[in-house]
C-alpha positions as protocol buffer text, in pm:
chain_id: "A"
residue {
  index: 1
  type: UNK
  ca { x: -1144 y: -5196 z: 191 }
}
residue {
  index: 2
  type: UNK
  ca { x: -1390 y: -4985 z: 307 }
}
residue {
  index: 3
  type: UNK
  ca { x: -1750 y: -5098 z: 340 }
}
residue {
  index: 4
  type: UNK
  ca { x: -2001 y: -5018 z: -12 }
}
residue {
  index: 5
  type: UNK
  ca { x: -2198 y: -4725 z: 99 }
}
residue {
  index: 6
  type: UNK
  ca { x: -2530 y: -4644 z: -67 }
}
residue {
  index: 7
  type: UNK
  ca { x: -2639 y: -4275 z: -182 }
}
residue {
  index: 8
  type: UNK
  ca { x: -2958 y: -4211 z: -338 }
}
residue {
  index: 9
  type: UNK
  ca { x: -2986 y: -3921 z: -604 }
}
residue {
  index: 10
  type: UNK
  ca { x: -3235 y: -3814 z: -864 }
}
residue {
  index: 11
  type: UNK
  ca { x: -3164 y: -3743 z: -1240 }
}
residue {
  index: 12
  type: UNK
  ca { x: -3106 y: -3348 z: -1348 }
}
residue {
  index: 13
  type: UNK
  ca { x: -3310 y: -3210 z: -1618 }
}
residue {
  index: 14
  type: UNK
  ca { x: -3118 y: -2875 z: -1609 }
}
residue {
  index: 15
  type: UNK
  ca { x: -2788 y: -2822 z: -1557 }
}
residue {
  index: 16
  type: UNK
  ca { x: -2584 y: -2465 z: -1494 }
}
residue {
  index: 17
  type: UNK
  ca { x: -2550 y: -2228 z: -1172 }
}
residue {
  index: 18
  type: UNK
  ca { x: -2883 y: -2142 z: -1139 }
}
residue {
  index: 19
  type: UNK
  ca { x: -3007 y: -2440 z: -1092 }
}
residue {
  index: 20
  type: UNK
  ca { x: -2670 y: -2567 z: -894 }
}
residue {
  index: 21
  type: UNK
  ca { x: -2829 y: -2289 z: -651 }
}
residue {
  index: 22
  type: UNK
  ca { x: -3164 y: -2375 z: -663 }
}
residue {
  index: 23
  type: UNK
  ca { x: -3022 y: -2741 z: -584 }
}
residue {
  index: 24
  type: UNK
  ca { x: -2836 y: -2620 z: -293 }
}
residue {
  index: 25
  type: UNK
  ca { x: -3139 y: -2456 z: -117 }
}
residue {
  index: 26
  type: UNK
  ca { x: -3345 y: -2746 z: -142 }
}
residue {
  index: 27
  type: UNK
  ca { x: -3027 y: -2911 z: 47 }
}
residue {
  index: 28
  type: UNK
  ca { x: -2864 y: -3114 z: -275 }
}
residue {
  index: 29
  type: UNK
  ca { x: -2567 y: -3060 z: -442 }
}
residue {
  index: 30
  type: UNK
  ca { x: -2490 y: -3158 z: -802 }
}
residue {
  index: 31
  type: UNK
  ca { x: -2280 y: -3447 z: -907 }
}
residue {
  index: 32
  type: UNK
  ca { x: -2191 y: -3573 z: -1275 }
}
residue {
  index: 33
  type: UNK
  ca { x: -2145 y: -4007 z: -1328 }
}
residue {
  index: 34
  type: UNK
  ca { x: -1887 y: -4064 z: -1626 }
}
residue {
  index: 35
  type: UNK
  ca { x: -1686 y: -4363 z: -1723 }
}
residue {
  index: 36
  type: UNK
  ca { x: -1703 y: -4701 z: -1821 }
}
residue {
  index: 37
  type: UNK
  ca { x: -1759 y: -4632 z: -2201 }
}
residue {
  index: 38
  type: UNK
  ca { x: -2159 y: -4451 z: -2146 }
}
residue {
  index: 39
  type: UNK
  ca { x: -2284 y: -4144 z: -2142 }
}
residue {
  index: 40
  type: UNK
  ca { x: -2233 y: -3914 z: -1836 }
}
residue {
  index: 41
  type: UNK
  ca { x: -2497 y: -3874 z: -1580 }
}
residue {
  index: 42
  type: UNK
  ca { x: -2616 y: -3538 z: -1431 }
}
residue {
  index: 43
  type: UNK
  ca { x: -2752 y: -3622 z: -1097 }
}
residue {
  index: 44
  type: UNK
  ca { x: -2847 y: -3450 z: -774 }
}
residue {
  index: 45
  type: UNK
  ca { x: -2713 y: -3609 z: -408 }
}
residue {
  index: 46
  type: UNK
  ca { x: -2789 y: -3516 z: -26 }
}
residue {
  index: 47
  type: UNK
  ca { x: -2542 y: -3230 z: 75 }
}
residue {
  index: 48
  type: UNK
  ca { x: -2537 y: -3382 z: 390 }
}
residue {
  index: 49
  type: UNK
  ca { x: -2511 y: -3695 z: 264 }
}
residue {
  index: 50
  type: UNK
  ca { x: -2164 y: -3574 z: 104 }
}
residue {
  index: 51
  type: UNK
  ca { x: -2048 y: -3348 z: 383 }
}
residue {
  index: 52
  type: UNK
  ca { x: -2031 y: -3591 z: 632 }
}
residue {
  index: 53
  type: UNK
  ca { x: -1902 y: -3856 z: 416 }
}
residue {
  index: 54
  type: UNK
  ca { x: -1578 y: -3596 z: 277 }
}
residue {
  index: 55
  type: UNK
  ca { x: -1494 y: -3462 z: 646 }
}
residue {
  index: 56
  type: UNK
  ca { x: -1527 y: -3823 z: 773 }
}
residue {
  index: 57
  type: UNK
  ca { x: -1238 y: -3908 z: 560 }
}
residue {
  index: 58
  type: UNK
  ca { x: -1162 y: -4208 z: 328 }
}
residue {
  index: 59
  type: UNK
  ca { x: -1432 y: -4062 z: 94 }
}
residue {
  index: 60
  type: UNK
  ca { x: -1224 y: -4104 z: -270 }
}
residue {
  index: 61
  type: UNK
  ca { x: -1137 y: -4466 z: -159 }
}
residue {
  index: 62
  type: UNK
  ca { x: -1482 y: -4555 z: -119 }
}
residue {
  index: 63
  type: UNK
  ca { x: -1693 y: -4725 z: -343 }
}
residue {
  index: 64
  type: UNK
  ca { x: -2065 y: -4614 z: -359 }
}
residue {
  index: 65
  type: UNK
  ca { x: -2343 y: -4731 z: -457 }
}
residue {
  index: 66
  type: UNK
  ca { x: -2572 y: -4477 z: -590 }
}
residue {
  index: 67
  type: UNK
  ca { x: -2960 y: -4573 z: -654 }
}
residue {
  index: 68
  type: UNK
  ca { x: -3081 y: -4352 z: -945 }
}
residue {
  index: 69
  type: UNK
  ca { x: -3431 y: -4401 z: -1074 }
}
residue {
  index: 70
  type: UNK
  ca { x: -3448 y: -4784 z: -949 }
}
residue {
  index: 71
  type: UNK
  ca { x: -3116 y: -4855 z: -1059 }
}
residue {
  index: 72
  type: UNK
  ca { x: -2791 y: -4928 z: -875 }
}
residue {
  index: 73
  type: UNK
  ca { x: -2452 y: -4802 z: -1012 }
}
residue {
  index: 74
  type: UNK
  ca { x: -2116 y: -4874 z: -851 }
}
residue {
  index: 75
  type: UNK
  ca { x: -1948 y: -4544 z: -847 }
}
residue {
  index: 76
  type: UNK
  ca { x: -1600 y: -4438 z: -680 }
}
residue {
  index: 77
  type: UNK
  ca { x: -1546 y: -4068 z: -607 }
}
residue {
  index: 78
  type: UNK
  ca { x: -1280 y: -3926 z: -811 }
}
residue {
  index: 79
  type: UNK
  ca { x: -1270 y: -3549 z: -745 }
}
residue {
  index: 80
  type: UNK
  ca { x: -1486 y: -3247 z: -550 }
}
residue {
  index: 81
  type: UNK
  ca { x: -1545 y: -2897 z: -545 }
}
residue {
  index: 82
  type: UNK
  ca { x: -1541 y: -2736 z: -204 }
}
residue {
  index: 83
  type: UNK
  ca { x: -1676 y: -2369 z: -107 }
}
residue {
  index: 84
  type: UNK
  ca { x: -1334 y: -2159 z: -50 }
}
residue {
  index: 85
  type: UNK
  ca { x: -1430 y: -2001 z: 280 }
}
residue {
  index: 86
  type: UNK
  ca { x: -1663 y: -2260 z: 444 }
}
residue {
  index: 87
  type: UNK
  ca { x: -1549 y: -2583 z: 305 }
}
residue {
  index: 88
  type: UNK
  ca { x: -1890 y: -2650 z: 205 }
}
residue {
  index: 89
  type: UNK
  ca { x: -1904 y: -2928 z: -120 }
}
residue {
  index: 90
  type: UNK
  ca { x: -2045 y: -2806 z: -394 }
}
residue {
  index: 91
  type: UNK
  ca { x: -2010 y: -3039 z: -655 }
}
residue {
  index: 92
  type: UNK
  ca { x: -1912 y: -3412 z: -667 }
}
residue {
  index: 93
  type: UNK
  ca { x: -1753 y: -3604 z: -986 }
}
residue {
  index: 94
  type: UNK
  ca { x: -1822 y: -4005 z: -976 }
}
residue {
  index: 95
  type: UNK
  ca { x: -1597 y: -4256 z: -1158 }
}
residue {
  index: 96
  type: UNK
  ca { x: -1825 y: -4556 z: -1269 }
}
residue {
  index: 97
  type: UNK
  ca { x: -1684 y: -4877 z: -1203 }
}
residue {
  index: 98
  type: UNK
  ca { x: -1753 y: -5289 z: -1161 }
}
residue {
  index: 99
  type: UNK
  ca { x: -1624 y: -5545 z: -980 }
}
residue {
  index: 100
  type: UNK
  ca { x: -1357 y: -5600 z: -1281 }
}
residue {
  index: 101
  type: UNK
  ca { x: -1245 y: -5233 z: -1270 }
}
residue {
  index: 102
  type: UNK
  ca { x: -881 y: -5108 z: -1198 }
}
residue {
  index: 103
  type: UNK
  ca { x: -863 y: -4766 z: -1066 }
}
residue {
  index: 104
  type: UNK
  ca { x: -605 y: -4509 z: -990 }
}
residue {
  index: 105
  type: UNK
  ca { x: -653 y: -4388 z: -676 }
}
residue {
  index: 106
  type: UNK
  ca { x: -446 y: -4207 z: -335 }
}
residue {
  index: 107
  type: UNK
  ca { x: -429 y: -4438 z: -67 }
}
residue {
  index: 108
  type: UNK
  ca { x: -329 y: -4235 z: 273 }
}
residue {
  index: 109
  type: UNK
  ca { x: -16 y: -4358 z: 459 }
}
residue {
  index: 110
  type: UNK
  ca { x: -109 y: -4494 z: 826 }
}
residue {
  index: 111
  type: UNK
  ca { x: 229 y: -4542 z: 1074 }
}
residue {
  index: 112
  type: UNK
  ca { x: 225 y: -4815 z: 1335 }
}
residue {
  index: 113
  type: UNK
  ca { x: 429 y: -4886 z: 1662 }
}
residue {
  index: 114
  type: UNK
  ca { x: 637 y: -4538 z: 1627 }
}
residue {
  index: 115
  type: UNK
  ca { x: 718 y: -4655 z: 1972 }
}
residue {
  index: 116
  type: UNK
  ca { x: 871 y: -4942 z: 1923 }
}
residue {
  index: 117
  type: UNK
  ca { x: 1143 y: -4787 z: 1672 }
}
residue {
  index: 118
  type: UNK
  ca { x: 1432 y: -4718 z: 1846 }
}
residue {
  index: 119
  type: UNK
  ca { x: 1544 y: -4456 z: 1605 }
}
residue {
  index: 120
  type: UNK
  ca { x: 1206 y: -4232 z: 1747 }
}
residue {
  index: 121
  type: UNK
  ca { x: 1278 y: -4288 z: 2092 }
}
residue {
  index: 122
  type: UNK
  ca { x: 1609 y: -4159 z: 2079 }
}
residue {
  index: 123
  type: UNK
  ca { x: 1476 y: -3858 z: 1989 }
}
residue {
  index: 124
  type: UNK
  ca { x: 1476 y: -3895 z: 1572 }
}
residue {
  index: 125
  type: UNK
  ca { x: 1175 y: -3695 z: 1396 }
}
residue {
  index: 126
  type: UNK
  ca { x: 992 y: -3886 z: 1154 }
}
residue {
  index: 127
  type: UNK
  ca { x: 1003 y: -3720 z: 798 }
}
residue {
  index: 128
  type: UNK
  ca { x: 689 y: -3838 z: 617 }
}
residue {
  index: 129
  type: UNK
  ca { x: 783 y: -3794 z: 240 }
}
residue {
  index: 130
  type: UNK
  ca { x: 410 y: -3907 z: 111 }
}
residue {
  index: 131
  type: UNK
  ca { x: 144 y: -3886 z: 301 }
}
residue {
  index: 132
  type: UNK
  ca { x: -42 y: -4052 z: 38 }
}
residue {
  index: 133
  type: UNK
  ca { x: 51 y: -4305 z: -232 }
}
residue {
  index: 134
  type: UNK
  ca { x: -96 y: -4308 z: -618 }
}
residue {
  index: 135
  type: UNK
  ca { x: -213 y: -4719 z: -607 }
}
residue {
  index: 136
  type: UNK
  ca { x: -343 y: -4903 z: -921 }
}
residue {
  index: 137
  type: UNK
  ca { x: -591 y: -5140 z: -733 }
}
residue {
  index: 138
  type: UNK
  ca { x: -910 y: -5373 z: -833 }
}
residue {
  index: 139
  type: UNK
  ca { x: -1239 y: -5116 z: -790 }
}
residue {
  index: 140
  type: UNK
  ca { x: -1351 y: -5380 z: -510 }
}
residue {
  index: 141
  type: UNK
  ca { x: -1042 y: -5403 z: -351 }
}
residue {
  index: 142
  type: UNK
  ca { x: -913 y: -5078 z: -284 }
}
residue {
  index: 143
  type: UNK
  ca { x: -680 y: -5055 z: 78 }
}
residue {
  index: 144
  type: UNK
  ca { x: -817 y: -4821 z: 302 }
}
residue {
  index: 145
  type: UNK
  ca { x: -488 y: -4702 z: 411 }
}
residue {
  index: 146
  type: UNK
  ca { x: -93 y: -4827 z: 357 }
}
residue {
  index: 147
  type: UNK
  ca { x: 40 y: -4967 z: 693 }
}
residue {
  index: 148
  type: UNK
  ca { x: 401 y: -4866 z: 748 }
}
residue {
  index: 149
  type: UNK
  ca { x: 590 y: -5060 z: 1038 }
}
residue {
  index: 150
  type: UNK
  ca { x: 839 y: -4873 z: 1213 }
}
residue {
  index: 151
  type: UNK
  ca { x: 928 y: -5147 z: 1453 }
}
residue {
  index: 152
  type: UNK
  ca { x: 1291 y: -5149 z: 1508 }
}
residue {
  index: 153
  type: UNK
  ca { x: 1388 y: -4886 z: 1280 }
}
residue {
  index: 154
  type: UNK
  ca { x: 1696 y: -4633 z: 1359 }
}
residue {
  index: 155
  type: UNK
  ca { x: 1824 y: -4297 z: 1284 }
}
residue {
  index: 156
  type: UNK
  ca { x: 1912 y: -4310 z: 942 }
}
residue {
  index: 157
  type: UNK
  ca { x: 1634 y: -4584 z: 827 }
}
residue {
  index: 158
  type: UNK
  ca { x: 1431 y: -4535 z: 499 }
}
residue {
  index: 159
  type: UNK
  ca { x: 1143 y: -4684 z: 406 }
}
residue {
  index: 160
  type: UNK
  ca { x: 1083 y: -4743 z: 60 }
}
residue {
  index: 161
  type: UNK
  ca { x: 787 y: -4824 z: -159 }
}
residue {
  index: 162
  type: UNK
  ca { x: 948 y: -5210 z: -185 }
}
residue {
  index: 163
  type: UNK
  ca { x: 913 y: -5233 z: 182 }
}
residue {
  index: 164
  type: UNK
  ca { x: 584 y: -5162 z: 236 }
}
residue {
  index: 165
  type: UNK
  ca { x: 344 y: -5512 z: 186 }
}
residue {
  index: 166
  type: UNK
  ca { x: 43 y: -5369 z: -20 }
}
residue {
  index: 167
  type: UNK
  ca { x: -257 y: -5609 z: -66 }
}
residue {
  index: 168
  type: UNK
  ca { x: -261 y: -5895 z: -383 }
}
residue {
  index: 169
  type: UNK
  ca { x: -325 y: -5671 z: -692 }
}
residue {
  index: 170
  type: UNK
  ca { x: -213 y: -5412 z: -545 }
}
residue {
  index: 171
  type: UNK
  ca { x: 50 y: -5223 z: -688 }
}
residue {
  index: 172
  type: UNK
  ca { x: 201 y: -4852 z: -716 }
}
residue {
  index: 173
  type: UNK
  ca { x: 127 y: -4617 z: -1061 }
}
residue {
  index: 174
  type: UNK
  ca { x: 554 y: -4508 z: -1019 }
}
residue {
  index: 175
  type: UNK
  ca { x: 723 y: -4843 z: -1101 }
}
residue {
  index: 176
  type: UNK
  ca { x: 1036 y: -4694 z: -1256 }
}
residue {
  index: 177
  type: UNK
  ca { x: 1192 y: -4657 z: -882 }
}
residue {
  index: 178
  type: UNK
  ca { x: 1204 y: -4799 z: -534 }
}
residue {
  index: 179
  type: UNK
  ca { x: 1062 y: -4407 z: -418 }
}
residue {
  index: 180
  type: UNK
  ca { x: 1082 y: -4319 z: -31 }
}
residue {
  index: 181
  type: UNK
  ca { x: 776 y: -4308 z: 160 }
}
residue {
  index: 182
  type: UNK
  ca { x: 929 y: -4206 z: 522 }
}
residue {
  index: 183
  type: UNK
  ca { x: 1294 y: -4159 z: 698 }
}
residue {
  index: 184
  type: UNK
  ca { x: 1394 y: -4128 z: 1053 }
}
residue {
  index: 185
  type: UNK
  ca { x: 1577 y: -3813 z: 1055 }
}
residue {
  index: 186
  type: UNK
  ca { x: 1834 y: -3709 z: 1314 }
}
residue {
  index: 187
  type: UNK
  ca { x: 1740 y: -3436 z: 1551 }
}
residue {
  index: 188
  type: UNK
  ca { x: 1777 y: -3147 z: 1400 }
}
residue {
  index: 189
  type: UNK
  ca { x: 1762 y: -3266 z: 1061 }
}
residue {
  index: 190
  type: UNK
  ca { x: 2111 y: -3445 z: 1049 }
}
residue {
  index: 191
  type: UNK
  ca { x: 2028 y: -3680 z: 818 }
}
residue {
  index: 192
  type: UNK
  ca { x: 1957 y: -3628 z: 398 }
}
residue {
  index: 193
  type: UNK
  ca { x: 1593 y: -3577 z: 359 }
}
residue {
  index: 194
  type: UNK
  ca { x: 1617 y: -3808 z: 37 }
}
residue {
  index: 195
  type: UNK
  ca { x: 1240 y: -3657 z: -40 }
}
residue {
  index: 196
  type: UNK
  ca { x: 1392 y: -3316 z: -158 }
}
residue {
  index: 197
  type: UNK
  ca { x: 1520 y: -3532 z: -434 }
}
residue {
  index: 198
  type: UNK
  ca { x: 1231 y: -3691 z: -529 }
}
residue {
  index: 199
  type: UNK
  ca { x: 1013 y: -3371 z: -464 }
}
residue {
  index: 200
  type: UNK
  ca { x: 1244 y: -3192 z: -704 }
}
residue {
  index: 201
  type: UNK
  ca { x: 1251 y: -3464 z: -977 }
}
residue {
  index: 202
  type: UNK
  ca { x: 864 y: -3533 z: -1021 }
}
């Protein structure tokens, strides 16, 4: 889990895109809190504060904690708006949560020893099927990444969800199969890719 990082915002009297413009000049961006049975929250956060933390990547596994008016709230970023040309944020949505929260969230898929898998070095391709995995996972708890070992794995080799050891409470949102999360394909692409399936079926 990622360590609890702490953004400070100020409350929003007026909300709309003039004053989402006049926000962005004065180097904010806005940002709505919702969840957890209250009221949603119209605040204001650094831009920079937010750019750096998106483009530094594990932002929407994070948990943050954002001080608001002397308060602290335990948030986790659940979506974002991004400028379509310059990849600039422009507006943040923030899931309230506590320590007894379980969340939905994408965990990205990390591979390890690719070069100890026999399957590679004989010149198989690895065919990620998801890069990232939908995880139901305590708010305080949340992996930073799924760890896939491909130690000893061959042409032919699949690796399914029931292979892959996920932290305790852990668990995926698709429990109705065993779903593929990665093959070693022969060169050239002589084995099934078993994720056109699955592509095709969700």
């Amino acid at each position: 889990m990622s360590e609890t990082k702490v953004l400070k915002a100020e409350a929003r009297t007026r909300v709309g895109k003039g004053s989402s413009r006049e926000l962005r000049r004065n180097g904010l961006i806005p940002a709505v809190i919702y969840g957890d049975k209250q009221a949603p929250l119209s605040i204001a956060v650094s831009y920079k504060d937010i750019y750096y933390s998106i483009h530094g990547g594990g932002f929407k596994t994070t948990v943050i904690t954002v001080e608001l008016d002397g308060k602290k709230i335990q948030v986790l970023p659940k979506d974002y708006q991004l400028d379509p040309v310059r990849d600039f944020p422009q507006h943040v949505d923030f899931l309230r949560v506590s320590a007894k929260s379980i969340v939905e969230v994408n965990v990205p898929v990390q591979f390890i020893n690719e070069e100890k898998a026999p399957g590679l070095k004989r010149g198989g391709l690895l065919n990620v099927v998801r890069h990232e995995v939908e995880l139901v996972a305590p708010a305080n708890a949340i992996p930073d990444a799924i760890v896939v070992d491909l130690e000893g794995l061959d042409i032919g080799a699949t690796v399914h969800i029931s292979s892959v050891k996920l932290p305790k409470g852990v668990t995926p949102v698709i429990q109705d199969r065993d779903f593929t999360v990665a093959t070693i394909a022969a060169p050239g692409g002589g084995v099934k890719d078993e994720a056109e399936g699955e592509a095709e079926a969700e």
